[in-house]
N, C-alpha and C positions, 0 to 999 in steps of 0.2 A: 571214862572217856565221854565226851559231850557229846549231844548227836549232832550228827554229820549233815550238813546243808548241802553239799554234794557228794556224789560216790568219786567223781576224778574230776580232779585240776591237772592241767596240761601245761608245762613250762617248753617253748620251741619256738621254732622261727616263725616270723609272721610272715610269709611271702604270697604275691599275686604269682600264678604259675602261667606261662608261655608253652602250650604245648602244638607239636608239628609234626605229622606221620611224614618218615625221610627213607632215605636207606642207606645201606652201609659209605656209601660213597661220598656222602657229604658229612660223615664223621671222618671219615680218611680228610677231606679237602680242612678240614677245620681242625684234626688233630685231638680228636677227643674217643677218651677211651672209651670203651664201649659195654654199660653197662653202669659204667661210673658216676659218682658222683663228683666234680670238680669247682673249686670255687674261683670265680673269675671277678675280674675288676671293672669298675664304670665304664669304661672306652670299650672292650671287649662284654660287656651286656649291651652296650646299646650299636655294636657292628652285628653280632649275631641275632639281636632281634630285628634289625633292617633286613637279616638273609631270613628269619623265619614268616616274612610278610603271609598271610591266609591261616596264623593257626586261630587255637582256640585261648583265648582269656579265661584264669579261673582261680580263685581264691586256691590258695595252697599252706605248704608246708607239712613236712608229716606227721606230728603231734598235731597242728591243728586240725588236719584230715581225721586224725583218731577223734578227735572229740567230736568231730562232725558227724562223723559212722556214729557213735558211741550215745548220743543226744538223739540220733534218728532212731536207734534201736531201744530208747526209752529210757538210760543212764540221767542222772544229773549231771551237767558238767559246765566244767568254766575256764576258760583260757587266759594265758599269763603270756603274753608277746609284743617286742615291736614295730609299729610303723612310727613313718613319716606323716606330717600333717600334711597330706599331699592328695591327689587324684585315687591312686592305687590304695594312699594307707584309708580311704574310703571307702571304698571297695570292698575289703578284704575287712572291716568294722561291720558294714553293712551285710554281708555274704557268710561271716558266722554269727551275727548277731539271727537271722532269718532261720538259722539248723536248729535256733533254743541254746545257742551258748552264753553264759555269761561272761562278756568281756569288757576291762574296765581299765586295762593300762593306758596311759596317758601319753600320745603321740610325742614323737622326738621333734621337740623346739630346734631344731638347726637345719643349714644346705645339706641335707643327705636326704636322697628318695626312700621309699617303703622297697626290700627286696623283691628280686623277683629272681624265679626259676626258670632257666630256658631250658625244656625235655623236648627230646627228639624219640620218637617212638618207629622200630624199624620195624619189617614186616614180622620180625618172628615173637614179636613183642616188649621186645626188650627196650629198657628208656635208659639212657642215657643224659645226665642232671648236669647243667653249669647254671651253679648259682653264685648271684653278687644278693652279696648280705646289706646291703644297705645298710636303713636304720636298725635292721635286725639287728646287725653286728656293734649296735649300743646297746645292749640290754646288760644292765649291770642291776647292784645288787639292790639299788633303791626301787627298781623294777618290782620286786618281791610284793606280793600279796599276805602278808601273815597268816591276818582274820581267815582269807579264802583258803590259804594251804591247811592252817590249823583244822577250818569247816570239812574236809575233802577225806574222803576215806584212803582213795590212793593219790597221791602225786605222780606224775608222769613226766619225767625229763624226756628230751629230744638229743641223742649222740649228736645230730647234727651240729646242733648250737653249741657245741664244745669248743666250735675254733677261736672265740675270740677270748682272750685269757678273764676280761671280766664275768663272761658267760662263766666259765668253770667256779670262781669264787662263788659267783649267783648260784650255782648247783647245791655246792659246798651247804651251802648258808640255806634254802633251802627245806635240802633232806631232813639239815638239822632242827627247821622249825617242824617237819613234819613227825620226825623222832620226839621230840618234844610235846608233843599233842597227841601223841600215841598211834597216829598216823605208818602209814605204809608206803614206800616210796617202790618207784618204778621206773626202768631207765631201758628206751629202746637204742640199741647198737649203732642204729640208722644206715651205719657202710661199712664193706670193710676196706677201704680206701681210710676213714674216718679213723677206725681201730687203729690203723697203721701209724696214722699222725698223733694217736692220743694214746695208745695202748698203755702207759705207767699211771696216765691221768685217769682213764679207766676202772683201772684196777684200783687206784686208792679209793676213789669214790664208791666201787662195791664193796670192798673192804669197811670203806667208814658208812655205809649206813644204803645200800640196794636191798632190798626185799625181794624182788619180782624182774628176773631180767628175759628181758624180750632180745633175741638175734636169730641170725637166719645162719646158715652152716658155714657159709664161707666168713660171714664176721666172729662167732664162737671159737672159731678154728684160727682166725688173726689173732682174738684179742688173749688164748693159750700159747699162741705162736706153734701150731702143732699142725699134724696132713690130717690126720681123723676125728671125723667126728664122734667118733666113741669115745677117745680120749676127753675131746675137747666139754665133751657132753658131761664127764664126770668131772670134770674140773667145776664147771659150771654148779654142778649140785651140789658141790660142798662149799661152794664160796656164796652160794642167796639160796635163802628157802623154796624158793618155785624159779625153775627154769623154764622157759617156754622157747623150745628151739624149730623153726618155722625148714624143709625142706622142699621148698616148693613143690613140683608132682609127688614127691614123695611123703608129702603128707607135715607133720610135725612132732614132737616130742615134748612132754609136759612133764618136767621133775619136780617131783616136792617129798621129801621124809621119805627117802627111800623106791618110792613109787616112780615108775615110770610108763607114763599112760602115751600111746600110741593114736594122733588121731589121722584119718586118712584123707585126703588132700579132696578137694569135690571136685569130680571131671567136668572140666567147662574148655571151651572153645577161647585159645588165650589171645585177644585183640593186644593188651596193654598191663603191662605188670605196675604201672606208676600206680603206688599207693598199696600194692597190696599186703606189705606187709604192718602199714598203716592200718586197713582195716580189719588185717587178721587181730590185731591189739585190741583196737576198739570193741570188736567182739568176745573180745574174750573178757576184756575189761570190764566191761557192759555184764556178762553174766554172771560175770565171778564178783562182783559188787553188790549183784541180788543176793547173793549166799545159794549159788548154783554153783554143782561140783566142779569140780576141773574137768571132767570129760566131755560135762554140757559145753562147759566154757569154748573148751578149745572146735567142741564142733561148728559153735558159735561163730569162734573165729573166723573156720575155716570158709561156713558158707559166707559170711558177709567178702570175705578173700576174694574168693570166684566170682561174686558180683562184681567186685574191683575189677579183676583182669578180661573180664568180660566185655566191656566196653572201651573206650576213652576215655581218660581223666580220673581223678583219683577217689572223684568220691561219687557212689552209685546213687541212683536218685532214691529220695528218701521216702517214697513209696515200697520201692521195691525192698529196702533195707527193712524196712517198717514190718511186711508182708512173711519176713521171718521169722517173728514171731505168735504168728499165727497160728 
């Protein structure tokens, strides 16, 4: 195997994120479920960002948030996503180029904006996602980085980026450059809203070539179509070699060859869960790429997680990410 220029490349959406502390009441007046992730169209992104006037602006996406955490916490890493040649897809070039990411896709030549995420964050912490995928939602197969997927220890898909049918081919194609290279692929659930719309596409993609699946209980539990997580937990370990299954206060579960390692959630004061199961990845990515065991890994995870929900917004500032490995 050649050696690896980077430990993760990250294939996900590229969006500028709109975030807005609300309460249950204007998810009621706007119809949006709670907790979800939902994708919405041009005229309905730019009506609900007229109602979110006073938030916060901030590069997003959650593979790109992984490599954001992931590059703060010392990883190599490089990003595969798109924008529009536009204000926003500047921004969002500018904003991970600054974490130490290498990014090099070539902005979308057409009338489509760079996406964005509109999150509402209610008092008990919980975000609620409507996103318009913009230019994202061209990312097709010519997208593909080879040279950098082949370079990359693990590949990192985004569940997200699965709704638009060329993203899925792009995945396709790919895992299989990264199987080819000798390479280790990685695929986060992202929703289980997501699961729901994809779940056969899912599954063939672990099937043809997942190493490393990242979900949180309620997507593990969609993408088996099952009530438990114990079920769902052992489906998971016989279908990829490492399962990484996130339970929020209750910590998360780490499957590989048998083993099942228990790691426990870090008590923190939960402001905002956007992103956290972004950063739990990154950290665990981030260790398990040094050749640190899975129990570092996942503790790993775990605190960069709490620094997430710790605050606003999805990625903690790179000081204090940094300060973790201390």
């Amino acid at each position: 195997m050649a050696v690896s220029q980077f430990d993760i490349t990250g294939i996900g959406n590229a969006i500028v994120d709109f975030l807005l502390p609300t309460n249950d009441e204007f998810l009621r007046r706007h119809d949006m479920p709670k907790g979800a992730m939902s994708l919405i169209d041009a005229d309905t992104a730019t009506r609900l960002t007229a109602a979110m006037a006073g938030g916060i602006t901030a590069s997003g996406g959650s593979v790109a948030n992984s490599c954001a955490v992931a590059a703060a916490l010392g990883a190599r890493v490089a990003f595969i996503g798109k924008v529009a040649r536009d204000e926003m897809g500047d921004v969002f070039r500018r904003e991970i180029a600054a974490v130490g990411v290498h990014y090099a896709t070539p902005p979308l030549d057409a009338p489509v904006p760079t996406a964005r995420c509109l999150i509402l964050v209610t008092p008990d912490g919980q975000r609620t996602m409507n996103t318009y995928l913009g230019a994202g939602g061209e990312f097709a197969l010519h997208d593909l980085d080879e040279v950098v997927i082949a370079a990359s220890k693990v590949l990192y898909l985004e569940g997200y980026l699965f709704d638009p049918p060329a993203a899925q081919a792009a995945f396709q194609e790919a895992a299989r450059m990264a199987r080819a290279a000798g390479r280790m692929t990685a695929l986060s659930l992202s929703d289980a809203f997501c699961v729901d719309r994809h779940r056969d596409g899912f599954r063939r993609l672990i099937a043809e070539g997942v190493d490393i699946l990242f979900a949180n209980e309620a997507e593990v539990c969609s993408l088996y179509e099952v009530n438990s997580f114990e079920e769902a937990a052992v489906k998971a370990a016989r279908d990829v070699k490492l399962a990484v299954l996130t339970r929020s206060e209750a910590g998360s579960l780490v499957l590989h060859e048998g083993q099942a390692i228990e790691i426990p959630a870090v008590p923190v004061q939960v402001v905002d869960t956007t992103g956290a199961g972004d950063a739990y990845a990154a950290g665990f990515l981030a260790a398990y790429t040094r050749g640190e065991g899975l129990e570092a890994a996942g503790r790993l995870g775990a605190r960069a997680a709490s620094l997430a929900i710790s605050r606003v917004g999805a990625r903690p500032p790179t000081a204090e990410l940094a300060a973790l490995l201390a």
